[in-house]
C-alpha positions in Angstrom: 71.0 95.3 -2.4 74.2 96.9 -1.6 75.6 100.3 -3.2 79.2 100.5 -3.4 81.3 103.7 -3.7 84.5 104.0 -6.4 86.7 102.5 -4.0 84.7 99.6 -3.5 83.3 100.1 0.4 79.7 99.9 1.0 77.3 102.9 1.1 74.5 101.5 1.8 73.1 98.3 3.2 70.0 98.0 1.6 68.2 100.2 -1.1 65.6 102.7 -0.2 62.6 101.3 0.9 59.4 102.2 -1.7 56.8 104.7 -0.2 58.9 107.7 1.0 57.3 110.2 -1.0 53.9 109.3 0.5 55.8 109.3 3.9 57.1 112.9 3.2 54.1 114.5 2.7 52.3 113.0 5.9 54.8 114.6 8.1 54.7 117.3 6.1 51.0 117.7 6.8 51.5 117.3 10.4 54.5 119.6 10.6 52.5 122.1 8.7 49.8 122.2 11.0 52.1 121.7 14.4 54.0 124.9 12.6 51.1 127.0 11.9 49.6 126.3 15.7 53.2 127.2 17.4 52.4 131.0 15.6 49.5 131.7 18.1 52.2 131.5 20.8 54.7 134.4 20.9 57.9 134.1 19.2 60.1 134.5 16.7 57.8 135.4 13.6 56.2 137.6 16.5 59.1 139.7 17.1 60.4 137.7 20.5 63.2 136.2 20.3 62.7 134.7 24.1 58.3 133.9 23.9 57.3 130.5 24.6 56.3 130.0 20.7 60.2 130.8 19.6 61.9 127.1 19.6 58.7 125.6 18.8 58.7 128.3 15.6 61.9 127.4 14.9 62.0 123.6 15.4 58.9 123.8 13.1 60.2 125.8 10.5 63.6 124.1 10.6 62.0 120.6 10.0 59.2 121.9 7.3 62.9 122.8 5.5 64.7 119.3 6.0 61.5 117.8 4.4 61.5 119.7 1.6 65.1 118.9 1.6 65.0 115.6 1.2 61.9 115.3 -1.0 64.2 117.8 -3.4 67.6 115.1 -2.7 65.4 112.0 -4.1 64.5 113.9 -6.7 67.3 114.2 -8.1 68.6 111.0 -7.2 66.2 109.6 -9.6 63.8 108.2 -6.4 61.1 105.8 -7.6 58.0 106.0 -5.8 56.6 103.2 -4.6 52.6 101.8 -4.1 50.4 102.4 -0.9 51.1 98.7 0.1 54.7 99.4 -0.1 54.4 102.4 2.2 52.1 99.9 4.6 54.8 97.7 4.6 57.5 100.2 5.7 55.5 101.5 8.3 54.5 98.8 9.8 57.6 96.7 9.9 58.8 95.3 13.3 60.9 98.5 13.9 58.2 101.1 13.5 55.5 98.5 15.9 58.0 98.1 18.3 58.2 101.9 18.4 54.9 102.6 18.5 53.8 100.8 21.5 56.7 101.1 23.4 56.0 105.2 22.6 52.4 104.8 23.7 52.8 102.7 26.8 55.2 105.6 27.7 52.8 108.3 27.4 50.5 106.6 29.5 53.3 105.5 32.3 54.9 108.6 32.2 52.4 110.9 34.4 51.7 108.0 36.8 55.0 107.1 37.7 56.9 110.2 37.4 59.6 111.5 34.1 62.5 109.2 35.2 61.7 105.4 35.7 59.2 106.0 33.1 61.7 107.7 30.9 64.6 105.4 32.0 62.1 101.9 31.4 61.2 103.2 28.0 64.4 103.6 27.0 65.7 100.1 28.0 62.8 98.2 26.8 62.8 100.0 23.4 66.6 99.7 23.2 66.3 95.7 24.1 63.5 94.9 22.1 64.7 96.2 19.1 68.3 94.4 19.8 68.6 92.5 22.7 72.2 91.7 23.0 74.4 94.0 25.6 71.6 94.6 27.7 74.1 96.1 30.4 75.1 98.5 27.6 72.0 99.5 27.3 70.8 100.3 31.0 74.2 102.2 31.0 73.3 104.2 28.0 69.8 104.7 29.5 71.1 105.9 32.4 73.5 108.2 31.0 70.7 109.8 28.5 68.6 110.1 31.5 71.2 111.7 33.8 72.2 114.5 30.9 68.4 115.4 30.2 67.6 115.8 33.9 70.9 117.6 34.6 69.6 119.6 31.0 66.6 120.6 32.3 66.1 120.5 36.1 69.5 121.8 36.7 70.5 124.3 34.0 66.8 125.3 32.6 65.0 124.9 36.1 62.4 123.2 34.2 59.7 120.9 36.0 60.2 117.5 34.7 56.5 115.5 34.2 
């Protein structure tokens, strides 16, 4: 079902999918708890700016926020919650399967044949699979993401790459 705005364009392709809520407060469990570990880590609750524990602090505490956010913005968009079998459903639609095991065949690639084929392959596949026309595109966009995060952090942040 489509929304349309005042002027008669499309906001929205489709309405919001039932079981958000329930979705909310699972990653806010986790983010909680990834949050609270980052604080045994010097940073920026600490007092240092610079410590290894400061972006993880911050990339916690920022994302605890935008939960809360949103949880607050379907409130008062009048949000209806929807059963457990509708969150099931959500969650374990093509998309999010596709994800999943494309995600977790990466984690296990990724230390045997090194950060970029691994990265690069994961990309491609995930990309194709979840739309296979242009696959050219694609390896270009791969390759692109691939060369910025290596220039990103081997270059500029002299970090090891896995």
């Amino acid at each position: 079902m489509s929304e349309h705005a005042k002027d008669g364009t499309v906001v929205a392709d489709h309405s919001r999918p039932k079981g958000e809520y329930k979705m909310m407060i699972l990653l806010l469990i986790i983010c909680v708890a990834l949050f609270v570990d980052s604080l045994r880590s010097e940073g920026i609750f600490q007092g240092h700016s610079a410590g290894p524990g400061s972006i993880p602090q911050l990339v916690g505490g920022l994302t605890i926020l935008m939960i809360l956010g949103l949880a607050i913005q379907f409130f008062r968009q009048g949000y209806k919650e929807g059963s457990l079998k509708d969150l099931a459903h959500h969650l374990f639609d093509r998309e999010v399967v596709i994800l999943m095991v494309t995600l977790t065949i990466y984690g296990f690639i990724v230390e045997a044949i090194h950060f970029v084929p691994a990265t690069f392959l994961f990309l491609v596949t995930t990309m194709y699979l979840l739309d296979p026309k242009k696959f050219w595109l694609k390896v270009l966009v791969s390759a692109g993401t691939l060369a910025a995060l290596y220039l990103i952090f081997s270059t500029l942040f002299r970090v090891v790459l896995p």
